[in-house]
N, C-alpha and C positions, 0 to 999 in steps of 0.2 A: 467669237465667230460661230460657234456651234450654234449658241441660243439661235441666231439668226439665221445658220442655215434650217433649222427645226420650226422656224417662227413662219420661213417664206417658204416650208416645202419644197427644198432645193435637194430632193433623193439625191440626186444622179451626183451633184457638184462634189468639191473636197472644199475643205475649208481652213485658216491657221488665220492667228493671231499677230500682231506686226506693232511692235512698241517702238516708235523713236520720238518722244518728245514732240515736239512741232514742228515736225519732217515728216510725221508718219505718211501723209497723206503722198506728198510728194515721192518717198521712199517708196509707198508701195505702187504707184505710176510707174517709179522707174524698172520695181519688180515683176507690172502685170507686162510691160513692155517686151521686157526679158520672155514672158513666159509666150507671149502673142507670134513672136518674133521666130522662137524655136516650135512653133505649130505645137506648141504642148496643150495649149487649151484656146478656144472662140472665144470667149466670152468671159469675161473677168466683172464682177461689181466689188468696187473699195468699199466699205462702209467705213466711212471715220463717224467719230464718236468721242466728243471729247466731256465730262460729266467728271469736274474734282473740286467742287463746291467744297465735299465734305473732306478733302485733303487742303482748304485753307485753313488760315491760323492769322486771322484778323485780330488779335489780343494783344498790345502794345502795350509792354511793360516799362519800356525804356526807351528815351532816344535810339539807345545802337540798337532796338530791335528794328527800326526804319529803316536801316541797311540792308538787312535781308529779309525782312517782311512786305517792303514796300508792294515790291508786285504780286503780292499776292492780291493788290486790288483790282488787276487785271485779267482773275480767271471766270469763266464765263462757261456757258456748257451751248453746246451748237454738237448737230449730226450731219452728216451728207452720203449722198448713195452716187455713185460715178462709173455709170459702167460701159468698158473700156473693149472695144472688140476688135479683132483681127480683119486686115482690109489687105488688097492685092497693089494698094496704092504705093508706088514710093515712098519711105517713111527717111523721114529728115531726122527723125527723134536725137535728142544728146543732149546729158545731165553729167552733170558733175559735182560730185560730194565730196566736201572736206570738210573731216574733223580731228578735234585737238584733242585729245583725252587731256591732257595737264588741265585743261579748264574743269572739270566733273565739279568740281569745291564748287563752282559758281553758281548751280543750277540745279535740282534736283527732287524729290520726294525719295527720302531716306526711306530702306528697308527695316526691320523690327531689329534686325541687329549688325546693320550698316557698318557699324565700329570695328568690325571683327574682320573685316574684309577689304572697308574703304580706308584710301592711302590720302597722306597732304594733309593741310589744315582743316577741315569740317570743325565748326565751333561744336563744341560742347551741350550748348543748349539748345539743338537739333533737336526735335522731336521728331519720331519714328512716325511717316508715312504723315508728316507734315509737309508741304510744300514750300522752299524758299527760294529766293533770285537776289545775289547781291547784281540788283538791275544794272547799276551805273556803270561798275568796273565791266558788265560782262558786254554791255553796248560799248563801252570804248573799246575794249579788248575785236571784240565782232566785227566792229566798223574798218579797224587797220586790215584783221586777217582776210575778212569779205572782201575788203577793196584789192589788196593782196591778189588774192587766188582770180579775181574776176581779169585784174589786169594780164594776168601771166598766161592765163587759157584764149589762147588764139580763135578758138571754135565757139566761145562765148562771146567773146570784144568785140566780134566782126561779123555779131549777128543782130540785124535789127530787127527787135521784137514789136510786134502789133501793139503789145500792153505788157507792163511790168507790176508786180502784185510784190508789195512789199511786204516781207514780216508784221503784222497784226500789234504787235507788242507798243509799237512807237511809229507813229506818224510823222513825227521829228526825224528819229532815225533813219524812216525810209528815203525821205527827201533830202538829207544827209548825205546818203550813199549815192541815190538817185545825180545829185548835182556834182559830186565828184567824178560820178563815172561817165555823168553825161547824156542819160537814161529820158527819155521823153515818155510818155503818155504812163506815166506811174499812177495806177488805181491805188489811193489809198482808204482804208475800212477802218482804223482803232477810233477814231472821233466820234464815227457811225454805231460801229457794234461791236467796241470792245477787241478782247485780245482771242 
């Protein structure tokens, strides 16, 4: 964040950094929200920034490496600039996050020494700041607890949205979920440009 605040001449602004995976974008929406909302700041730009080419690990030693290397054939590098301002309008805004920590095994880029700290099965032949996704189990897993939490939030079920933007990963899975829930005008992008 700093590079960019020093890149765009942004004196006046503050700036920090915001990691969540493939939420980030949306997390910090729901962050700048937060901050709009409490008259702490006008003007907010998200810069996402996603660049982990060189944390894949395309090297296929083994069938069972298929299991958790597969998607690494889905990462891609894309940026976006989103900037997000304070208005006197009524704001309808409402997000809802839920996450499982018991999943962490399924998904991740290991730190240099992950092992000392991370809990559960992590296979053994993890490489440090290598990316992997056992894909299958974590889209089955995704698909019950997503359908899950969407049915049970009353402020999500009984809103209809203009356009539904599905998870990037799987075009399958989005139309998946999309027809369980019931969901019309679903934009889906992985066919187009990847995850």
């Amino acid at each position: 964040a700093n590079v960019f605040q020093e890149a765009l001449r942004l004196t006046n602004a503050t700036c920090f950094d915001l990691l969540d995976a493939c939420a980030s974008w949306l997390r910090a929406v729901d962050i700048a929200h937060s901050f709009l909302a409490t008259r702490k700041y006008k003007n907010i730009m998200i810069l996402n920034c996603e660049c982990n080419r060189e944390y894949g690990d395309l090297a296929f030693h083994s069938l069972e490496d298929i299991d958790f290397k597969f998607p690494n054939l889905t990462i891609g590098e894309a940026a976006t600039a989103t900037i997000v301002t304070a208005s006197k309008a009524d704001d309808s805004y409402y997000a809802s996050f839920k996450t499982w920590g018991v999943l962490h095994n399924l998904c991740k880029i290991p730190l240099p020494h992950y092992r000392e700290f991370s809990t559960g099965s992590d296979s053994q032949n993890l490489r440090p700041l290598r990316f992997y996704s056992y894909g299958e189990q974590l889209f089955r897993t995704v698909f019950k607890r997503l359908v899950e939490h969407y049915q049970r939030d009353d402020q999500i079920n009984t809103f209809t949205p203009d356009i539904v933007f599905g998870h990037s990963a799987s075009d399958g899975l989005s139309e998946k979920i999309a027809h369980v829930l019931k969901l019309k005008n679903v934009y889906l992008s992985h066919a187009r440009f990847g995850n």
